[in-house]
N, C-alpha and C positions, 0 to 999 in steps of 0.2 A: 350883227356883222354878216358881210356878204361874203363867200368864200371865194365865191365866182363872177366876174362881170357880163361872161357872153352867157350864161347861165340867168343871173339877174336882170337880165335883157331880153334875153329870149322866153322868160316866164312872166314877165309883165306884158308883152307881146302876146303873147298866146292869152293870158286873159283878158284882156283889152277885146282880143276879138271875139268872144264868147259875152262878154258884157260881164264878164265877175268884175270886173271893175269900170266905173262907171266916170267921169270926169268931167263935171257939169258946171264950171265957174258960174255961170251967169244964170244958172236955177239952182242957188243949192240945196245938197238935203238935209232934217233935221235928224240928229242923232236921237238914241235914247237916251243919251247921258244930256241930251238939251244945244248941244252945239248946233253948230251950223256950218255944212262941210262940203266947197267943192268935191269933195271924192266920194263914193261909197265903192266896198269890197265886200263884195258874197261869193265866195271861196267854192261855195258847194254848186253852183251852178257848173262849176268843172268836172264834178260826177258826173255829169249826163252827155261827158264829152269823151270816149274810151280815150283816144287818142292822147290827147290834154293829160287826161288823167291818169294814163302810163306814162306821159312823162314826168309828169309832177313826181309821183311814185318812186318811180327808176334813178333821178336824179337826189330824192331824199333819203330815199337806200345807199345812193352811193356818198353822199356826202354825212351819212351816222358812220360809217363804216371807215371812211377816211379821217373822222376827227375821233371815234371812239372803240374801233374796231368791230366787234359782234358781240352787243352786248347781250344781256340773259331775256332782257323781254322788251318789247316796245307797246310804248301806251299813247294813247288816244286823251285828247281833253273834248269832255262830249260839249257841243253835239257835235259842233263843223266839224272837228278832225277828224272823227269815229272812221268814217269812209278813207281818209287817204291816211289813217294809220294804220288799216287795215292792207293797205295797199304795199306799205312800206314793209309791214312783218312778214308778207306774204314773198314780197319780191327778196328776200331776207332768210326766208324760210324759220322764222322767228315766232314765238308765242306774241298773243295780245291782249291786252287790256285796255279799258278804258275806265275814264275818272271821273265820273258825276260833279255838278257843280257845289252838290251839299247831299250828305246822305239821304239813302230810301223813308216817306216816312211809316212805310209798312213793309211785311216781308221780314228779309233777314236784314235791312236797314243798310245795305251798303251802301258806300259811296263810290269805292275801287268793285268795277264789274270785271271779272273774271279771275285765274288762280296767278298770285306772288307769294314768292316765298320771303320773307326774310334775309337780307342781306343781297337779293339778286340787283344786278348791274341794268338801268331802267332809262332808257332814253324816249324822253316824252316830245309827242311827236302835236303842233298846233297849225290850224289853218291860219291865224289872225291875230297880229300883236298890234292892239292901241295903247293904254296902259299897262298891260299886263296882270295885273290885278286877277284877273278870272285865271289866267295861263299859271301864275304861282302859289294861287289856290290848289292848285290840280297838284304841283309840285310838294307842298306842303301836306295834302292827304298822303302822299306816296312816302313823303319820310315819317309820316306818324303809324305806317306799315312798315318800317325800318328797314324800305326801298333803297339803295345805292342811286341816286339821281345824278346821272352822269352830265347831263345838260338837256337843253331842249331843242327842237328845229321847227319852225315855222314857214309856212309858205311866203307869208307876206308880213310888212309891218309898213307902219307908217314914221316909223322913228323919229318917236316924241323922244325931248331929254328927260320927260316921266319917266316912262319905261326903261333906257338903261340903267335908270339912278333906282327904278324897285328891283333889277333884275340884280344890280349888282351888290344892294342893301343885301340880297337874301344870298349874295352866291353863288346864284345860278348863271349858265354859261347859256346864251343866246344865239342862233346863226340864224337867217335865213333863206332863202332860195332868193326871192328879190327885195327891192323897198320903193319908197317913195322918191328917192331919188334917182335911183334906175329908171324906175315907172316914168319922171317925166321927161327924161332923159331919150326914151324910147319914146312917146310920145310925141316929143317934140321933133327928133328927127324924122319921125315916118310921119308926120303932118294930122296925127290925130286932132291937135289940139293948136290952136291960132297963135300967133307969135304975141299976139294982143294979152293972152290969157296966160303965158308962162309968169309972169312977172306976179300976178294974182295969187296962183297956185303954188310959188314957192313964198309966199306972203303970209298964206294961210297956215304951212307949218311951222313956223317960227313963232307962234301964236294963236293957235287953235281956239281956245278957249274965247280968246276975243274978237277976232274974225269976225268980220258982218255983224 
């Protein structure tokens, strides 16, 4: 869910222009999970942009804060978010943590990198929702630490009807900065993308799986 439209337009905007997202109807790319997808989104290439990345930041500080208040910690789903949940506790003036995909298999075997306590109020912070799947993993290590998991916030999704239906299976509360429907929305009017290719690209999500 998007809280903001000029906000969800103005963050697909900005990454469009850095290439974190990418929009290629007519080469698409193969996923790991084997798709085949006009889009790709790599989130972390906005790290290397201060700019970008203080407002990514600034704007997800201020919207934990409007839907949850202050809560006790904010956590990181490694690897992409590590950096702008770092960004968000900081601007926040917050502890951080961050959540392994599966525990260490040496050392002290962590999976939750840094200190929670028990019962603390825990707003998890994701660069990237496809399925979800990895994102409520993270969720899931955090109440098996008997985390208070207040919801999560995402920079982007592509908003599969997967993903609401595992977000909402488990409970957990979704928002994010922008989506796929912003994204083409903004594309389309600033002439990213050919008037040819809108029809394609809103094709492809209603169908991902069988696409091309």
């Amino acid at each position: 869910m998007v809280l903001n439209k000029d906000t969800a337009k103005k963050t697909a905007e900005l990454l469009l222009q850095i290439n974190a997202i990418k929009l290629e109807p007519e080469n698409p790319f193969t996923w790991a999970s084997g798709w085949k997808s006009p889009i790709y989104c790599d989130n972390r290439v906005m790290l290397s942009y201060p700019k970008i990345r203080n407002y990514v930041g600034e704007e997800m500080a201020k919207q934990v804060e409007t839907l949850y208040g202050k809560p006790d910690v904010i956590a990181g789903v490694a690897t992409g978010a590590i950096g702008i949940g770092i960004l968000v506790a900081e601007a926040m003036g917050l502890p951080f943590i961050y959540v392994r995909p599966e525990p260490k298999s040496h050392g002290r075997q962590n999976q939750i990198e840094g200190y929670l306590e028990p019962g603390q109020n825990v707003v998890v912070i994701e660069d990237l929702i496809s399925t979800g799947k990895s994102s409520l993993n993270a969720v899931k290590a955090l109440k098996a630490q008997q985390a208070n998991v207040q919801g999560m916030i995402a920079i982007f999704t592509y908003g599969f009807a997967t993903a609401t239906e595992n977000f909402s299976n488990e409970n957990v509360k979704l928002h994010t900065l922008s989506d796929y429907d912003h994204l083409i929305e903004q594309a389309s009017e600033t002439n990213y993308i050919k008037e040819s290719h809108l029809q394609t690209l809103l094709q492809w999500k209603s169908n991902p799986q069988q696409w091309k």
